[in-house]
C-alpha positions as CSV (number, residue, x, y, z in Angstrom):
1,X,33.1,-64.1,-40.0
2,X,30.7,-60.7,-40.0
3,X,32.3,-57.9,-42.0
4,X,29.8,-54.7,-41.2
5,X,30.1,-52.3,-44.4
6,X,28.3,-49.3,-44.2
7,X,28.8,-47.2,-47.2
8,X,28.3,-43.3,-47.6
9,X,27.3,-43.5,-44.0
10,X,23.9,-45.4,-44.4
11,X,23.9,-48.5,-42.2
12,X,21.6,-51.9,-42.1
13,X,20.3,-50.4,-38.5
14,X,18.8,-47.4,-39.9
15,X,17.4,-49.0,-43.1
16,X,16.8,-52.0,-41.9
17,X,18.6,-53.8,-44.9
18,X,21.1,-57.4,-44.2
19,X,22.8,-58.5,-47.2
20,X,24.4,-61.7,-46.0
21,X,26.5,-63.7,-48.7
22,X,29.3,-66.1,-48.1
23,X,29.4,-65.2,-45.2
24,X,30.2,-61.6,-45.0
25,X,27.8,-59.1,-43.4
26,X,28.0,-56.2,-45.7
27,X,25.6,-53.6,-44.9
28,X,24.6,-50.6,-47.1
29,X,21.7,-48.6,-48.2
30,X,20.4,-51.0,-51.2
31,X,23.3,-52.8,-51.9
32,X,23.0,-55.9,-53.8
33,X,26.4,-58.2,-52.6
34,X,27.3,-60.9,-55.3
35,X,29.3,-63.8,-54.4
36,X,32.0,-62.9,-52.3
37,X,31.1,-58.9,-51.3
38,X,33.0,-57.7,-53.4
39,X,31.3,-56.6,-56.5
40,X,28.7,-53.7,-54.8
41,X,26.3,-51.8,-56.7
42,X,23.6,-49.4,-55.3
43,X,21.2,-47.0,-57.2
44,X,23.7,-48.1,-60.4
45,X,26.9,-46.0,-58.5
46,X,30.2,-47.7,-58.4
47,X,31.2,-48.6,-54.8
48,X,34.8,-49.1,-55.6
49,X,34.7,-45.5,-56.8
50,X,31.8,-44.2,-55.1
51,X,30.9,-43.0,-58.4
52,X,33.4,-40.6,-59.2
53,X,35.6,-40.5,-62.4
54,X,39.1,-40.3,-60.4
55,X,41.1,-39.4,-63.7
56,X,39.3,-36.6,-64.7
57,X,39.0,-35.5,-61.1
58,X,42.8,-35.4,-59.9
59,X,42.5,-38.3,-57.4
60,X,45.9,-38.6,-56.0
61,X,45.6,-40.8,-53.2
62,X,42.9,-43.5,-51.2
63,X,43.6,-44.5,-48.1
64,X,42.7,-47.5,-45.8
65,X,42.6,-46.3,-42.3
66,X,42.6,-49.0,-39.8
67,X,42.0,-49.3,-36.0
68,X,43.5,-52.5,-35.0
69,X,41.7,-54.9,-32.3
70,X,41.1,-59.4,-32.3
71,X,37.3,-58.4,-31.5
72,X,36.2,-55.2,-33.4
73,X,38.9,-53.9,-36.0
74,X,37.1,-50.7,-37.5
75,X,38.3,-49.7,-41.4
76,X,37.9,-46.5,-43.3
77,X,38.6,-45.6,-46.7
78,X,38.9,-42.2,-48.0
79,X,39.8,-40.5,-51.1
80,X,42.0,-37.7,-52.0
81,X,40.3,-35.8,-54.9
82,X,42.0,-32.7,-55.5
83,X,42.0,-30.7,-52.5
84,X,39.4,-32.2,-50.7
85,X,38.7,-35.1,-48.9
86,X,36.2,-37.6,-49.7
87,X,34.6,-40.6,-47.7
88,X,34.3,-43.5,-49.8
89,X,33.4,-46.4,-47.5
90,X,33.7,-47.7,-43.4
91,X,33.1,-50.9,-41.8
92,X,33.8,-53.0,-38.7
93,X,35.0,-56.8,-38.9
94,X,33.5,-58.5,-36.2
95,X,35.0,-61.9,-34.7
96,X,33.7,-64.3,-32.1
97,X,34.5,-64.4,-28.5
98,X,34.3,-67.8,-28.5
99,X,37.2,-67.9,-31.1
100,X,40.8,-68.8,-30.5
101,X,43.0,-66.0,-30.8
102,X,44.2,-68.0,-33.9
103,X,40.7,-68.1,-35.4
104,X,40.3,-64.5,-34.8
105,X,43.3,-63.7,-36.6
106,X,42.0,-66.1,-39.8
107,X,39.1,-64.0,-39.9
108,X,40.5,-60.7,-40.0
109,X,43.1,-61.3,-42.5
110,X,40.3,-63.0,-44.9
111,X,37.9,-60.1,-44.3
112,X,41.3,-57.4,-44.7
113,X,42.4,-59.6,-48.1
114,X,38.3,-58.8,-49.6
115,X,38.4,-55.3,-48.6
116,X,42.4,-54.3,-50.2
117,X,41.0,-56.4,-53.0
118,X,37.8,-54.3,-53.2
119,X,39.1,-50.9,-52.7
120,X,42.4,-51.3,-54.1
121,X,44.2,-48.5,-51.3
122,X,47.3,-46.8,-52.4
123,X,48.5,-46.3,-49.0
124,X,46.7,-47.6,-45.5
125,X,47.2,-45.5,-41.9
126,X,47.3,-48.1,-38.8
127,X,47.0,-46.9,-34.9
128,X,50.5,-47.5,-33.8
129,X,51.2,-49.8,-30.9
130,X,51.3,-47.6,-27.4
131,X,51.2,-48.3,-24.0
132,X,48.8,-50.5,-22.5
133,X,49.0,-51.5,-18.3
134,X,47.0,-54.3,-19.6
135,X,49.4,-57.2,-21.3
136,X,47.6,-59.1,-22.2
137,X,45.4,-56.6,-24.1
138,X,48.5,-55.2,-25.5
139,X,49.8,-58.8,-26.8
140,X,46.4,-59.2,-28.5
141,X,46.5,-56.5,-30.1
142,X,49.9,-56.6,-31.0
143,X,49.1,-60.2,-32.8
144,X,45.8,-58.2,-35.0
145,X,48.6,-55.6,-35.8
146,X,51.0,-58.0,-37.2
147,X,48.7,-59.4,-39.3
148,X,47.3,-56.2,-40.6
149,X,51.2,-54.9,-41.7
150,X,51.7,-58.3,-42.8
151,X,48.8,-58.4,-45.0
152,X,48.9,-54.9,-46.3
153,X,52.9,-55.0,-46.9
154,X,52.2,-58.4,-49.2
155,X,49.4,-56.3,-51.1
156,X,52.1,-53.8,-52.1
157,X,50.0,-51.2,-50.0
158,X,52.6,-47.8,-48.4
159,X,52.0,-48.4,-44.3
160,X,52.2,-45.3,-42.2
161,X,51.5,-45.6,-38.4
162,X,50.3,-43.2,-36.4
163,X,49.8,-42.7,-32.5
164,X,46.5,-41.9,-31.4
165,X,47.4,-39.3,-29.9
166,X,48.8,-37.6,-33.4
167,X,45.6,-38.5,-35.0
168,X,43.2,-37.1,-32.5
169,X,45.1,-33.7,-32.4
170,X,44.8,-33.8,-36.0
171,X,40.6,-34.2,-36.6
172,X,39.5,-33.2,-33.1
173,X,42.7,-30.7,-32.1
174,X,43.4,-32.8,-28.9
175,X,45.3,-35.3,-28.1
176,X,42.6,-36.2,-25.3
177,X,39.6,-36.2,-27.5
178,X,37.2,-39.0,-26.2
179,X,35.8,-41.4,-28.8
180,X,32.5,-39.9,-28.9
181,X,34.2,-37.0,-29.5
182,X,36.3,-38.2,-32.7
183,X,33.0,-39.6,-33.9
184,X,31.1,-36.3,-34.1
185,X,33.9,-34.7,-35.5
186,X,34.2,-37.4,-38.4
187,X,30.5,-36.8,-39.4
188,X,31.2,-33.9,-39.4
189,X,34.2,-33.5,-41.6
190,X,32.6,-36.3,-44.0
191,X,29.0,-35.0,-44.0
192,X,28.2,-38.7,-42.5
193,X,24.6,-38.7,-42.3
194,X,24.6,-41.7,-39.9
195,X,27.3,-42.3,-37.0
196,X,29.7,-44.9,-37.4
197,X,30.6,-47.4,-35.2
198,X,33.4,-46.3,-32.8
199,X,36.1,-48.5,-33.8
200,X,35.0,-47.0,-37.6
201,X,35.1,-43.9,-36.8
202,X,38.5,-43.9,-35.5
203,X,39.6,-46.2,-38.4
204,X,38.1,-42.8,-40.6
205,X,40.7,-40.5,-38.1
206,X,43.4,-42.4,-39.1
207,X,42.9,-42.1,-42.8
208,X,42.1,-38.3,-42.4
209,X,44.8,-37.8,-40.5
210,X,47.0,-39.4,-43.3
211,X,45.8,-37.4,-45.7
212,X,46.2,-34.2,-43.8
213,X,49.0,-34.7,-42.9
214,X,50.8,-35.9,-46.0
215,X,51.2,-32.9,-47.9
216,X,53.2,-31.3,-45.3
217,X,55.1,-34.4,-44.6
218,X,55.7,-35.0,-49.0
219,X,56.9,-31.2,-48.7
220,X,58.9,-32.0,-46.3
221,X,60.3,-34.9,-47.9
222,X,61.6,-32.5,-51.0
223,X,63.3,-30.1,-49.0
224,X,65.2,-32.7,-47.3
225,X,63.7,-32.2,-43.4
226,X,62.9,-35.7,-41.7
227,X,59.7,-35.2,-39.5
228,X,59.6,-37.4,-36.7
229,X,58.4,-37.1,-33.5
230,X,60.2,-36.2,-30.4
231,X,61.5,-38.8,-28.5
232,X,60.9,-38.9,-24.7
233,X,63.6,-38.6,-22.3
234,X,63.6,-41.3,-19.9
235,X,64.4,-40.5,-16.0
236,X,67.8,-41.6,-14.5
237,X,67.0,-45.2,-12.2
238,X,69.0,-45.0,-9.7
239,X,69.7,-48.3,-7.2
């Protein structure tokens, strides 16, 4: 199982640092990993809290964001702390090709059950299912998505899902943004010093996007209006 952590946007590659124990990967600038991964402490800064005294501070809300997939599934976690929005932590888990889809599915829930455990997210955004002409793609990552809901629902974690279309209109304003394009825009928004992975940075869009967006939606909510998307209107088949 490799976990890559990369924390405050400082990863192994640029500083040249691999922490391997119990088999997790976790990469970050200094970071001493104890046991399982899960205790982290660089520079003597709290990596569950990335050093900041949330009760003091009005935190309100940490969110996972994840971008589902059986080879690379990319996580983000980000804070609410008052009216801004603060990047806590972002990863990839990495699985084996040479794995059974069952064995790729162990991994990830093992690696997803540290992490919850570790960051201890009050709500998680997932990349809804869409539309894929391949199948068998699509079935693949349907199975890494039903492990992820079924993972987060039994940690008592809110689930919202979000198209990706939704979320790249919200950090990039398209719907069409390219991946590199997300990317850039997530360094930018979170003053990343280093670029994340891909499938990170679009983990980090889904948990901006959440928190974006949820103080319209929570408004919403109060007044009594239901957002939901529009649906699409199917054609007519006719013979």
């Amino acid at each position: 199982m490799g976990v890559n952590r990369e924390w405050k946007g400082t990863g192994c590659e640029s500083d040249g640092v691999d922490c391997e124990s119990d088999g997790v990967d976790c990469e970050s600038d200094g970071v001493d990993c104890e046991s399982d991964g899960v205790d982290c402490e660089s520079d003597g800064v709290d990596c569950e809290s990335n050093g900041v005294d949330y009760a003091s501070k009005g935190f309100a809300m940490r969110v996972l964001g994840i971008d589902p997939g059986t080879r690379h599934l990319g996580w983000g976690v980000l804070d609410r702390v008052g009216g801004s929005i603060r990047h806590v932590a972002h990863g990839v888990i990495d699985t084996e090709a040479s794995d059974s889809i069952a064995q790729r599915l162990v991994v990830i829930d093992d690696a997803l059950t540290l992490l919850v455990a570790e960051h201890e997210p009050t709500a998680a955004s997932v990349e809804a299912l869409f539309f894929a002409k391949d199948a068998q793609a699509a079935s693949k990552l349907g199975h890494a998505r039903g492990v992820i809901l079924l993972r987060l629902i039994r940690a008592g974690v809110a689930i919202h899902e979000y198209p990706p279309a939704r979320v790249k209109r919200a950090v990039a304003g398209s719907g069409q943004a390219t991946k590199e394009q997300v990317q850039r825009t997530m360094m930018q928004l979170l003053s990343l010093a280093v670029a994340p992975r891909l499938d990170a940075s679009d983990a980090l869009a889904n948990a901006f996007a959440h928190l974006a967006m949820a103080p319209f939606e929570e408004a919403m909510r109060r007044m009594g209006v239901v957002t939901k998307p529009k649906a699409r209107r199917r054609r007519p088949r006719f013979g």
